[in-house]
MINUKOL-769053 format. One record per residue: residue number from 1; residue in one letter; x, y, z of N, C-alpha, C in turn. Coordinates in Angstrom, 3 decimals, always signed. Example, Ala and Ser with C-alpha at 12.3 -4.5 7.8 and 13.67 -1.06 7.14 Angstrom:
2
{n=1; res=a; n.xx=+13.190; n.yy=-5.690; n.zz=+7.800; ca.xx=+12.300; ca.yy=-4.500; ca.zz=+7.800; c.xx=+13.200; c.yy=-3.300; c.zz=+7.800}
{n=2; res=s; n.xx=+12.850; n.yy=-2.250; n.zz=+7.080; ca.xx=+13.670; ca.yy=-1.060; ca.zz=+7.140; c.xx=+12.900; c.yy=+0.030; c.zz=+7.870}
***
This chain:
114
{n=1; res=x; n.xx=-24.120; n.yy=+69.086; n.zz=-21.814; ca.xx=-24.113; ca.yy=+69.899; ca.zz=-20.601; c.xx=-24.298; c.yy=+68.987; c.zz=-19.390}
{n=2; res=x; n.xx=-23.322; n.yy=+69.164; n.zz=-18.069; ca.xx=-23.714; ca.yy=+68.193; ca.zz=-16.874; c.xx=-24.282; c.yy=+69.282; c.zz=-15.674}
{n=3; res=x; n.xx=-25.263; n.yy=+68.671; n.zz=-14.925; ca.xx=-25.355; ca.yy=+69.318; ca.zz=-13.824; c.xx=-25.335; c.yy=+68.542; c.zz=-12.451}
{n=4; res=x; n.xx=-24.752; n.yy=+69.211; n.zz=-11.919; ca.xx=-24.709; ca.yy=+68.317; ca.zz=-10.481; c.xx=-25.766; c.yy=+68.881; c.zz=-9.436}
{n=5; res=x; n.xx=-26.454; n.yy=+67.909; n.zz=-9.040; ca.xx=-27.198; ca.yy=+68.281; ca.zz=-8.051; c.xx=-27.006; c.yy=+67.627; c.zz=-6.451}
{n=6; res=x; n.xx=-26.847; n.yy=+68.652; n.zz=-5.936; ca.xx=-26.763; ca.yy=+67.911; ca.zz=-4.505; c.xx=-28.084; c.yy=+67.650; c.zz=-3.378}
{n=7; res=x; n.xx=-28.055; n.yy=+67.022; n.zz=-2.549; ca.xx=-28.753; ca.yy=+66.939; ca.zz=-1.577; c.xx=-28.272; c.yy=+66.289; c.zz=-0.307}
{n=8; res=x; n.xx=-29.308; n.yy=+66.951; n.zz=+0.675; ca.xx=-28.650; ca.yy=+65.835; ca.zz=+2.258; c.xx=-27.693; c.yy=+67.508; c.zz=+3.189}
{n=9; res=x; n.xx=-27.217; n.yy=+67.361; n.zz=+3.856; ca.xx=-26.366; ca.yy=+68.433; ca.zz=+4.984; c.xx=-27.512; c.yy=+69.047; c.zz=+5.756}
{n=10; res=x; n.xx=-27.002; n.yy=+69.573; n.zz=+6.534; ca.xx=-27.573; ca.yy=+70.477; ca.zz=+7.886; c.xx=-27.307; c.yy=+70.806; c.zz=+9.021}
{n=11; res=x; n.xx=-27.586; n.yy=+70.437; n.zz=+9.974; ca.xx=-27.047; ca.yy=+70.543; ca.zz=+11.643; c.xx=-26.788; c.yy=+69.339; c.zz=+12.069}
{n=12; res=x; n.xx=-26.054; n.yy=+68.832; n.zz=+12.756; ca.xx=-25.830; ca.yy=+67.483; ca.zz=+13.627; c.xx=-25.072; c.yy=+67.828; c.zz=+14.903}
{n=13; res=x; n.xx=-25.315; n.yy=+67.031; n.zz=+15.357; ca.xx=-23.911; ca.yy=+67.409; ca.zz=+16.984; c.xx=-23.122; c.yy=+66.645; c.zz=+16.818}
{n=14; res=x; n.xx=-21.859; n.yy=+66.705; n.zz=+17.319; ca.xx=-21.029; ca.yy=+66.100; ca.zz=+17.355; c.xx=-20.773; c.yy=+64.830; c.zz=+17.558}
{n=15; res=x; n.xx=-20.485; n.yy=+63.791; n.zz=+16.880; ca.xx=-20.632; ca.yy=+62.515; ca.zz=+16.607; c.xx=-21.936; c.yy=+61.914; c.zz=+15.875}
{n=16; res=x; n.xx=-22.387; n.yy=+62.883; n.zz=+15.339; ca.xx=-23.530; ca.yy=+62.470; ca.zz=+14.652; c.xx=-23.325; c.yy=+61.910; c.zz=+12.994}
{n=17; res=x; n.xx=-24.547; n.yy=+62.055; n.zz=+11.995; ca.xx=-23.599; ca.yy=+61.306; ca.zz=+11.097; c.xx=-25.115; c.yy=+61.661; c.zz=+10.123}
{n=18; res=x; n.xx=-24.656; n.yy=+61.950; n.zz=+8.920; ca.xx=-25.200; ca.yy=+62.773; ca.zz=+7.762; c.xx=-24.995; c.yy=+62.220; c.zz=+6.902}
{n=19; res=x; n.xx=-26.030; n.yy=+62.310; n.zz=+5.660; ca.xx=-25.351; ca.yy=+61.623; ca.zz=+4.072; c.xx=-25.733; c.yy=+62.580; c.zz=+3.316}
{n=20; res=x; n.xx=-24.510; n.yy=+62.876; n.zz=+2.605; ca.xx=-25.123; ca.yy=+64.090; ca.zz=+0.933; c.xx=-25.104; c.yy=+62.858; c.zz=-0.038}
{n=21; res=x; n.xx=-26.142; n.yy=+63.730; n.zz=-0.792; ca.xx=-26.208; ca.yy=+62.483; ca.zz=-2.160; c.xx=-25.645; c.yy=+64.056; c.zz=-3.267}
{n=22; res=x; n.xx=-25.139; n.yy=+63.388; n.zz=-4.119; ca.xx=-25.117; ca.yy=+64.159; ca.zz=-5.798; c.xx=-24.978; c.yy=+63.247; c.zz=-7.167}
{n=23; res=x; n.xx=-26.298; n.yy=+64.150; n.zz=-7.672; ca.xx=-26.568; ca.yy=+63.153; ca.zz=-9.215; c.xx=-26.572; c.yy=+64.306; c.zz=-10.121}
{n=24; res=x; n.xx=-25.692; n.yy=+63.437; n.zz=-11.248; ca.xx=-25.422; ca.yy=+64.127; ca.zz=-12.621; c.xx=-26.522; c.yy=+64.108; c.zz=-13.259}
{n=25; res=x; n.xx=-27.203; n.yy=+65.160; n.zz=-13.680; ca.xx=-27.700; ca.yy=+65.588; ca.zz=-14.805; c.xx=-27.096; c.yy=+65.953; c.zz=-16.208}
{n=26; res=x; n.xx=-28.245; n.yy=+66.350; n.zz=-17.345; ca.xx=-28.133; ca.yy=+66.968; ca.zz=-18.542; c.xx=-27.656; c.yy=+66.037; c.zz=-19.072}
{n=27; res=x; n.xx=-27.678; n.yy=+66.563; n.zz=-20.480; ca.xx=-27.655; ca.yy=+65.761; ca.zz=-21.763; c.xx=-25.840; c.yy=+65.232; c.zz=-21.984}
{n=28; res=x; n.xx=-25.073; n.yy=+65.025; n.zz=-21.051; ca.xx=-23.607; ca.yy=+64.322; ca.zz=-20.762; c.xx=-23.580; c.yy=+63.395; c.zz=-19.362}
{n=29; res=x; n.xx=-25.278; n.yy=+63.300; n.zz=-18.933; ca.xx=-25.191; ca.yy=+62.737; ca.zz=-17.330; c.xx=-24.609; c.yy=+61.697; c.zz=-17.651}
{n=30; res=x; n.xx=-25.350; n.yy=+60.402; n.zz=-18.729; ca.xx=-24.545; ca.yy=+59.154; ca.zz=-18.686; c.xx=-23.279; c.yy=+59.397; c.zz=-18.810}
{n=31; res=x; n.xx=-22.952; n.yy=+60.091; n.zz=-19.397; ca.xx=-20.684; ca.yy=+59.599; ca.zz=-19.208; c.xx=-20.391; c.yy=+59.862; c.zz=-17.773}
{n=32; res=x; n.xx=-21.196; n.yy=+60.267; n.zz=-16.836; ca.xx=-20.372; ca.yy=+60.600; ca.zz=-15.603; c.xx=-20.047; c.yy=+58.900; c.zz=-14.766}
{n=33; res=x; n.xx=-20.600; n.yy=+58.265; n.zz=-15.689; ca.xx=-20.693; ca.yy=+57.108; ca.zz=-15.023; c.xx=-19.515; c.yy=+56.058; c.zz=-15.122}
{n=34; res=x; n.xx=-18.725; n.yy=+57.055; n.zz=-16.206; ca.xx=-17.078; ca.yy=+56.445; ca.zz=-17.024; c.xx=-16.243; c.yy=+57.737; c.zz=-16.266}
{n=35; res=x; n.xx=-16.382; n.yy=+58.143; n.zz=-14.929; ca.xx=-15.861; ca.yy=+59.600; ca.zz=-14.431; c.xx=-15.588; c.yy=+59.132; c.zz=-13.449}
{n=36; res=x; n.xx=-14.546; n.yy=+59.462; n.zz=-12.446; ca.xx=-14.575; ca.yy=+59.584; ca.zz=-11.031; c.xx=-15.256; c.yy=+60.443; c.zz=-10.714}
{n=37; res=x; n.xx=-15.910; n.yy=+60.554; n.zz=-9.717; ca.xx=-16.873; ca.yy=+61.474; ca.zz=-8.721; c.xx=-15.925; c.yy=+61.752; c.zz=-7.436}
{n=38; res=x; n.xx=-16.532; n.yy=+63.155; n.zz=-7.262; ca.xx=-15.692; ca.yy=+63.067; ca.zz=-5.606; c.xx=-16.418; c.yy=+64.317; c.zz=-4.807}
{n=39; res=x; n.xx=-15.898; n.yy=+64.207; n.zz=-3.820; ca.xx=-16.676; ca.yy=+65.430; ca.zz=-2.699; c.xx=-15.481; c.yy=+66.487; c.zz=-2.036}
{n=40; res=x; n.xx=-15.462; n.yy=+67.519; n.zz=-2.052; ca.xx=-14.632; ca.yy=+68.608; ca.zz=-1.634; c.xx=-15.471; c.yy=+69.495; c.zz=-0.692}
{n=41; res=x; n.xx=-14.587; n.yy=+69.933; n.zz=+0.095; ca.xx=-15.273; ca.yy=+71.227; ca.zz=+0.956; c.xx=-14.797; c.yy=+72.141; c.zz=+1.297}
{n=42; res=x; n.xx=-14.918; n.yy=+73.332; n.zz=+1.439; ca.xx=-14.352; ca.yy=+74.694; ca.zz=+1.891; c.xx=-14.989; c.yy=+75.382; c.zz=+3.076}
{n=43; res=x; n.xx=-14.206; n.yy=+76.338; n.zz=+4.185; ca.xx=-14.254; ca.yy=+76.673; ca.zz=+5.062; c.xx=-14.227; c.yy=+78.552; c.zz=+4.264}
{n=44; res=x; n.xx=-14.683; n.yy=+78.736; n.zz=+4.846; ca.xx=-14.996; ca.yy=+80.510; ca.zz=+3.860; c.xx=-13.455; c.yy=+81.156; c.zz=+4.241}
{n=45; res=x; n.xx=-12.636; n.yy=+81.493; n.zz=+3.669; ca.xx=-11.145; ca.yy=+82.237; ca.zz=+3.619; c.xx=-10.316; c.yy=+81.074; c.zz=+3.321}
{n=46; res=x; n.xx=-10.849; n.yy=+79.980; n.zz=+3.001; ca.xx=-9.814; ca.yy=+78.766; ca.zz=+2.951; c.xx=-9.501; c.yy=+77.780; c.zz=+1.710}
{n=47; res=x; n.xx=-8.963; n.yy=+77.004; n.zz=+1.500; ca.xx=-8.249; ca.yy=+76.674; ca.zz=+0.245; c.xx=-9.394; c.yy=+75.648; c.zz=+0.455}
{n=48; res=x; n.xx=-10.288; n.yy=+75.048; n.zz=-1.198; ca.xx=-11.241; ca.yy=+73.779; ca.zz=-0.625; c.xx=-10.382; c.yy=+72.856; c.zz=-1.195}
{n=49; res=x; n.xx=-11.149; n.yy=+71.598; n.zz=+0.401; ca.xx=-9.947; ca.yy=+70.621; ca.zz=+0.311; c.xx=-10.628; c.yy=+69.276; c.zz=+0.026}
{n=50; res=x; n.xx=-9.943; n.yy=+68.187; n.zz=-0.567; ca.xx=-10.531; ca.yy=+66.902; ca.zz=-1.171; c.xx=-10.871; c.yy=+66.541; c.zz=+0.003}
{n=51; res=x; n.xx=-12.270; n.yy=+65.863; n.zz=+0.173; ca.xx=-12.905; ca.yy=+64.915; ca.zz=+1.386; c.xx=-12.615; c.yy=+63.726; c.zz=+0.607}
{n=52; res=x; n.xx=-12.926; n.yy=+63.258; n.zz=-0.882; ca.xx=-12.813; ca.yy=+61.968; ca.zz=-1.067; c.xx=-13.356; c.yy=+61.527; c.zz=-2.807}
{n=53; res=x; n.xx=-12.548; n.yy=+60.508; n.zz=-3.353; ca.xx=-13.073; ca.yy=+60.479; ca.zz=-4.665; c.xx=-13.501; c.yy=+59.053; c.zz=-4.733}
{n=54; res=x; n.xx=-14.432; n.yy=+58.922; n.zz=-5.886; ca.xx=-14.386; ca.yy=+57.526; ca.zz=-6.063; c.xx=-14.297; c.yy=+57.601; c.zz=-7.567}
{n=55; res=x; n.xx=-13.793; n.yy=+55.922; n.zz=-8.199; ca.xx=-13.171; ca.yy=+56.251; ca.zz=-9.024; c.xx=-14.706; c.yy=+55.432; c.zz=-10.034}
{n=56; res=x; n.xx=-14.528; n.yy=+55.108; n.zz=-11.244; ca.xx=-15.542; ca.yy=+54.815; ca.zz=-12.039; c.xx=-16.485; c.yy=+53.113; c.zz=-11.994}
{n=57; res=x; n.xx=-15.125; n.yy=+52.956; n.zz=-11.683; ca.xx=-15.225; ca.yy=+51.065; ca.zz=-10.714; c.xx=-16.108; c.yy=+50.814; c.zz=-9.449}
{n=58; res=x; n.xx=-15.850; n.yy=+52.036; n.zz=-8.574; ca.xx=-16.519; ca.yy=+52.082; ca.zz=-7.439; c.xx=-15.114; c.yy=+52.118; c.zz=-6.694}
{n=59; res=x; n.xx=-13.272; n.yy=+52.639; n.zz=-6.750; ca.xx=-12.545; ca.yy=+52.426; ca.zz=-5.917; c.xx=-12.465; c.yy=+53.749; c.zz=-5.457}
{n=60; res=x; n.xx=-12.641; n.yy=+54.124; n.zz=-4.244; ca.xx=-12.922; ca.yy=+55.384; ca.zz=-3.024; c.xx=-11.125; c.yy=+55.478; c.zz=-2.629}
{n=61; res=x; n.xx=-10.593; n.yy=+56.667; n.zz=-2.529; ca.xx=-9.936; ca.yy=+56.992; ca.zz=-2.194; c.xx=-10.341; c.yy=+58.605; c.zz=-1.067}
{n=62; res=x; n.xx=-9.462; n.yy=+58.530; n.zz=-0.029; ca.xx=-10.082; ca.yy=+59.678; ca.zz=+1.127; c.xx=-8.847; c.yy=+60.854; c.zz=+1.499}
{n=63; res=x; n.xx=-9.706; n.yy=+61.603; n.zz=+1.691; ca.xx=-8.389; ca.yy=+62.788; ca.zz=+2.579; c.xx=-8.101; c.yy=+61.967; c.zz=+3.747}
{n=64; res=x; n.xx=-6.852; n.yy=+63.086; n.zz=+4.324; ca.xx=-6.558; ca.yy=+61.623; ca.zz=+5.779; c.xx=-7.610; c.yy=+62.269; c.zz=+6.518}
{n=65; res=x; n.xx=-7.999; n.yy=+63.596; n.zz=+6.735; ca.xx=-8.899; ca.yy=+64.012; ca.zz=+7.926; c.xx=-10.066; c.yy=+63.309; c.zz=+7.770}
{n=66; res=x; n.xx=-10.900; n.yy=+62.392; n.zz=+6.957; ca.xx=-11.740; ca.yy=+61.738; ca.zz=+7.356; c.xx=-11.811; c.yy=+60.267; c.zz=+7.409}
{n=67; res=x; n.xx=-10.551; n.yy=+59.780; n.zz=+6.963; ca.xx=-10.427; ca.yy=+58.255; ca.zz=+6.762; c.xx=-10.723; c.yy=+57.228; c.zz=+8.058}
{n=68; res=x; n.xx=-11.822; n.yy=+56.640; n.zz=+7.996; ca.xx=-11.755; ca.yy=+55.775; ca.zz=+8.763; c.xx=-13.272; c.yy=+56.378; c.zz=+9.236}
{n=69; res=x; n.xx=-13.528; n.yy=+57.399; n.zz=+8.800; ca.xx=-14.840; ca.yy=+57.844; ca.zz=+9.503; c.xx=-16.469; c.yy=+58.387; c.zz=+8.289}
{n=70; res=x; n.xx=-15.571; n.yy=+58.695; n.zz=+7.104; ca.xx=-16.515; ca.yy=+59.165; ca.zz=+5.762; c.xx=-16.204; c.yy=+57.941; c.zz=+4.919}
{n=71; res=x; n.xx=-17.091; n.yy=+57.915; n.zz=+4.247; ca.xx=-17.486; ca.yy=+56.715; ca.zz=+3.255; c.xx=-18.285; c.yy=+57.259; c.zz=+2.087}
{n=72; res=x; n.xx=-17.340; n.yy=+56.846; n.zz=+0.920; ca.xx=-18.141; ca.yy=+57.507; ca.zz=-0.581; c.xx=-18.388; c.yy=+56.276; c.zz=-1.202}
{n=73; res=x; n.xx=-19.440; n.yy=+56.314; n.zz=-1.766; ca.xx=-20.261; ca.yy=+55.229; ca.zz=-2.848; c.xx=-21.266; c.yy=+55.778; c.zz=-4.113}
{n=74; res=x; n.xx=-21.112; n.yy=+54.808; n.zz=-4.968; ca.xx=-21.528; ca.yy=+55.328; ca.zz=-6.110; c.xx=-22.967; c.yy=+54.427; c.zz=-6.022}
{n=75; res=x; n.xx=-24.089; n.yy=+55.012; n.zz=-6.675; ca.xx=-25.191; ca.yy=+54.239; ca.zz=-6.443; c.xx=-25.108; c.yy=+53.179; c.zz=-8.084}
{n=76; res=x; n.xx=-26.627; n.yy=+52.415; n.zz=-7.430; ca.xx=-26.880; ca.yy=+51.005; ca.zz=-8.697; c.xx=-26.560; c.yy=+51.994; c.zz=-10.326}
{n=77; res=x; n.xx=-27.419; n.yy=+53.092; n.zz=-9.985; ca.xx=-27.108; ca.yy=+54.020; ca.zz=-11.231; c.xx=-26.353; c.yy=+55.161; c.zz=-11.113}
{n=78; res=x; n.xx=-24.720; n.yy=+54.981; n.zz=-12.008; ca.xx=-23.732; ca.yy=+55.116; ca.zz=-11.574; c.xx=-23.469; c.yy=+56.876; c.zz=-11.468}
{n=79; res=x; n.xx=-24.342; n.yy=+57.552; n.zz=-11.829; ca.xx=-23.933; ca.yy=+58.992; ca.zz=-12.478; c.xx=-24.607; c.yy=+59.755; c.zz=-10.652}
{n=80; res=x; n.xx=-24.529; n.yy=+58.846; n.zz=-9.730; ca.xx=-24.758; ca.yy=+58.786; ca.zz=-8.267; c.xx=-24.201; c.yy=+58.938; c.zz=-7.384}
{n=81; res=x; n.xx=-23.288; n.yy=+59.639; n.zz=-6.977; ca.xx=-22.425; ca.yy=+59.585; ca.zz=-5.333; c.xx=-22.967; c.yy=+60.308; c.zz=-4.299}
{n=82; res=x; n.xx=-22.616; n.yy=+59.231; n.zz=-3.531; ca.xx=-22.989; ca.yy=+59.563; ca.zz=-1.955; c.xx=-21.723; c.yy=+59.617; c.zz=-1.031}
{n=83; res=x; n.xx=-21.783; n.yy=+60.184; n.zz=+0.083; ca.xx=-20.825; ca.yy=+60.769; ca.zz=+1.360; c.xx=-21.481; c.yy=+60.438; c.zz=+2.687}
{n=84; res=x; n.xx=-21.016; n.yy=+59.166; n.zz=+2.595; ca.xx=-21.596; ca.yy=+58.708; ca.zz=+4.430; c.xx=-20.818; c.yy=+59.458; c.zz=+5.045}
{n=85; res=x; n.xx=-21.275; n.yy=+60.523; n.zz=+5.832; ca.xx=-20.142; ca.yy=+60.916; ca.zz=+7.108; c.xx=-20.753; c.yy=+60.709; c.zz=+8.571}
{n=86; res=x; n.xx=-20.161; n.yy=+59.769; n.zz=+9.120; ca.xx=-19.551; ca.yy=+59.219; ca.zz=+10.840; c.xx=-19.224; c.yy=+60.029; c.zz=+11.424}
{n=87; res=x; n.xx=-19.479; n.yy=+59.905; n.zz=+12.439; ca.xx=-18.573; ca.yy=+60.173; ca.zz=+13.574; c.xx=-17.833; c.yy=+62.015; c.zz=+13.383}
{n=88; res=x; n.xx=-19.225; n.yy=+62.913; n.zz=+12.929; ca.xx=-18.806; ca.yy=+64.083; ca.zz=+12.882; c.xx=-18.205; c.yy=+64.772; c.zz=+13.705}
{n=89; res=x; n.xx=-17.298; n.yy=+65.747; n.zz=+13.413; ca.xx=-16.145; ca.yy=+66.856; ca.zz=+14.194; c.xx=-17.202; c.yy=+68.368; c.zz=+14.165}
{n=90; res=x; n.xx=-16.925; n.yy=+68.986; n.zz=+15.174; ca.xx=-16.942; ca.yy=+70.513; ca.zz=+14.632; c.xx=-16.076; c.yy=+71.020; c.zz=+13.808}
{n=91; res=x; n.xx=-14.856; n.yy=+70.094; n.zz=+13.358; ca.xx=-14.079; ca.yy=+70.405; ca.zz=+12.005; c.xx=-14.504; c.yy=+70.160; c.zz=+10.993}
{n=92; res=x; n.xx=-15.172; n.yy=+69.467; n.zz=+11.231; ca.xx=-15.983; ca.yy=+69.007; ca.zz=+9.535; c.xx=-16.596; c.yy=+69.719; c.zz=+8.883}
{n=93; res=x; n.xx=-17.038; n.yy=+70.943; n.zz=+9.755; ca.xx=-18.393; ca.yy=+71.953; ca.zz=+9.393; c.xx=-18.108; c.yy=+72.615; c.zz=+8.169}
{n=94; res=x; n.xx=-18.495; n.yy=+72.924; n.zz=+6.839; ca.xx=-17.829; ca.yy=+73.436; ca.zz=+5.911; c.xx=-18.948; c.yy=+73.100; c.zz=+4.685}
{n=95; res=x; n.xx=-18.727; n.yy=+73.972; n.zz=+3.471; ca.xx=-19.773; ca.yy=+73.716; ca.zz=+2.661; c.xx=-18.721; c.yy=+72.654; c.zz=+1.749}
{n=96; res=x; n.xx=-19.775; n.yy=+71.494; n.zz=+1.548; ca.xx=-19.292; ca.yy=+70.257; ca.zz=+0.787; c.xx=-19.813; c.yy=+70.289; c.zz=-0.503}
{n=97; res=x; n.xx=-18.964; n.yy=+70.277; n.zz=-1.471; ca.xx=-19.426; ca.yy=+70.558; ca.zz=-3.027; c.xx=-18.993; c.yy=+68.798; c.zz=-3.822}
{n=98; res=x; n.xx=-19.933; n.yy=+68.825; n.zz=-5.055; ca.xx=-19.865; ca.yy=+67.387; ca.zz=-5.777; c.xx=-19.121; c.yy=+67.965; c.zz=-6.922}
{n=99; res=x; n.xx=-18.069; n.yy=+66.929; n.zz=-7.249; ca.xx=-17.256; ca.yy=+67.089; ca.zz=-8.275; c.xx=-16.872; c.yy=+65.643; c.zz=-9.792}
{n=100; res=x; n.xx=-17.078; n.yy=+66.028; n.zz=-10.774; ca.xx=-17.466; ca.yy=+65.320; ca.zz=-11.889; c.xx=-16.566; c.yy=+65.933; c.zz=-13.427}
{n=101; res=x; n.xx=-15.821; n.yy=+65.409; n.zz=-13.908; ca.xx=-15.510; ca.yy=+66.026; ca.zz=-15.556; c.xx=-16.120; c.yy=+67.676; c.zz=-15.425}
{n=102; res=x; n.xx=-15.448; n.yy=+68.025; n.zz=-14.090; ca.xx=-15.059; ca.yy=+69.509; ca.zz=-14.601; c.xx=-16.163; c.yy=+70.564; c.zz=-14.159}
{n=103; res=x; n.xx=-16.974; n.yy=+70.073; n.zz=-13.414; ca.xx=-18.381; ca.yy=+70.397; ca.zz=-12.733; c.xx=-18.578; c.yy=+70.521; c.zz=-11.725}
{n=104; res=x; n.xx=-18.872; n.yy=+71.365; n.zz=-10.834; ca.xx=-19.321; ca.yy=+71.815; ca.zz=-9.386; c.xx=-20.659; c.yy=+71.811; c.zz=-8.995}
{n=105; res=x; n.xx=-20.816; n.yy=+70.617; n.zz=-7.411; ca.xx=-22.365; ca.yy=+70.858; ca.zz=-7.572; c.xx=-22.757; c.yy=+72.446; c.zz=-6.293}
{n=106; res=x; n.xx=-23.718; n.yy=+72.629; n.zz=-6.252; ca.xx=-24.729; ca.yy=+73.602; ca.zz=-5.726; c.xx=-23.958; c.yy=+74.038; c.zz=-4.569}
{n=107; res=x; n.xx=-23.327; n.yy=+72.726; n.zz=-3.925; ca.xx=-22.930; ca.yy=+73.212; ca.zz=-2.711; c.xx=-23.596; c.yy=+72.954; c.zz=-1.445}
{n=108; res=x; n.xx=-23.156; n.yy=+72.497; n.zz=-0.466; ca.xx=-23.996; ca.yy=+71.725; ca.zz=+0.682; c.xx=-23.375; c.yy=+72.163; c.zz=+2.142}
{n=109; res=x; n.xx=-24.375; n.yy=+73.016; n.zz=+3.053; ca.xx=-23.704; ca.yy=+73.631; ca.zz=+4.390; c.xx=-23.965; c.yy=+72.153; c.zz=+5.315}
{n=110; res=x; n.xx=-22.759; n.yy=+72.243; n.zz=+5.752; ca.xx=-22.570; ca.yy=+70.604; ca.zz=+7.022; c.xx=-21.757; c.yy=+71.835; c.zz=+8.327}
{n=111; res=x; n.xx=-22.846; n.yy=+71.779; n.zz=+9.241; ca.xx=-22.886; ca.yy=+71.757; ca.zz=+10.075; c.xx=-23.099; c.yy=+70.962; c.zz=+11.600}
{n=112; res=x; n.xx=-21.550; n.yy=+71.084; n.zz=+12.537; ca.xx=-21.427; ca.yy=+70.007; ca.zz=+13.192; c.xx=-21.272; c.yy=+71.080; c.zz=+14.936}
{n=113; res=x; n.xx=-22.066; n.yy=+71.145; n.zz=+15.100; ca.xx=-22.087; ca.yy=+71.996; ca.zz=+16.544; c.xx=-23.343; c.yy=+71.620; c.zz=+17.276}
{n=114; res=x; n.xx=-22.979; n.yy=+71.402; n.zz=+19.077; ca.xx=-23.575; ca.yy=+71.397; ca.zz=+20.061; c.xx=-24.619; c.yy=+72.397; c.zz=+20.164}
***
């Protein structure tokens, strides 16, 4: 069984800059560490869309809407990803979920308003 747990989101203003963390749990956590990890988010009526994956190596691939400004990393212990986000939008605002071999984490409100 895996569980994803998230942490980190909240309020920021615009251009501010936030980190979610999410770590695999349960008795399948170590294989997440042979997994790409990645971060997705949804806007409530809206299709959720890839923010960014990283792959088992540590190689990060991004949506274009944040490239150049979000940054994903896997920690020393690998069943770990994190979501540096820069240089926040009021577009960004959206609940950001952790994704793993088939697993959804908790879910994280990022809020980016004045």
């Amino acid at each position: 069984q895996l569980q994803l747990v998230q942490s980190g989101g909240g309020l920021v203003q615009p251009g501010g800059s936030l980190r979610l963390s999410c770590t695999a749990l349960g008795s399948i956590s170590t294989a997440s560490s042979n997994y790409p990890m990645g971060w997705y988010r949804q806007i409530p009526g809206e299709q959720r869309e890839l923010v960014g994956t990283i792959t088992a190596i540590g190689s990060p691939n991004y949506g274009e809407s944040v490239k150049g400004r979000f940054t994903i990393s896997r920690g020393n212990v690998k069943n770990t990803v994190y979501l540096q986000m820069n240089s926040l939008k009021p577009e960004d605002t959206a609940v950001y979920y952790c994704y793993c071999m088939g697993h959804w984490g908790q879910g994280t409100q990022v809020t980016v308003s004045s």
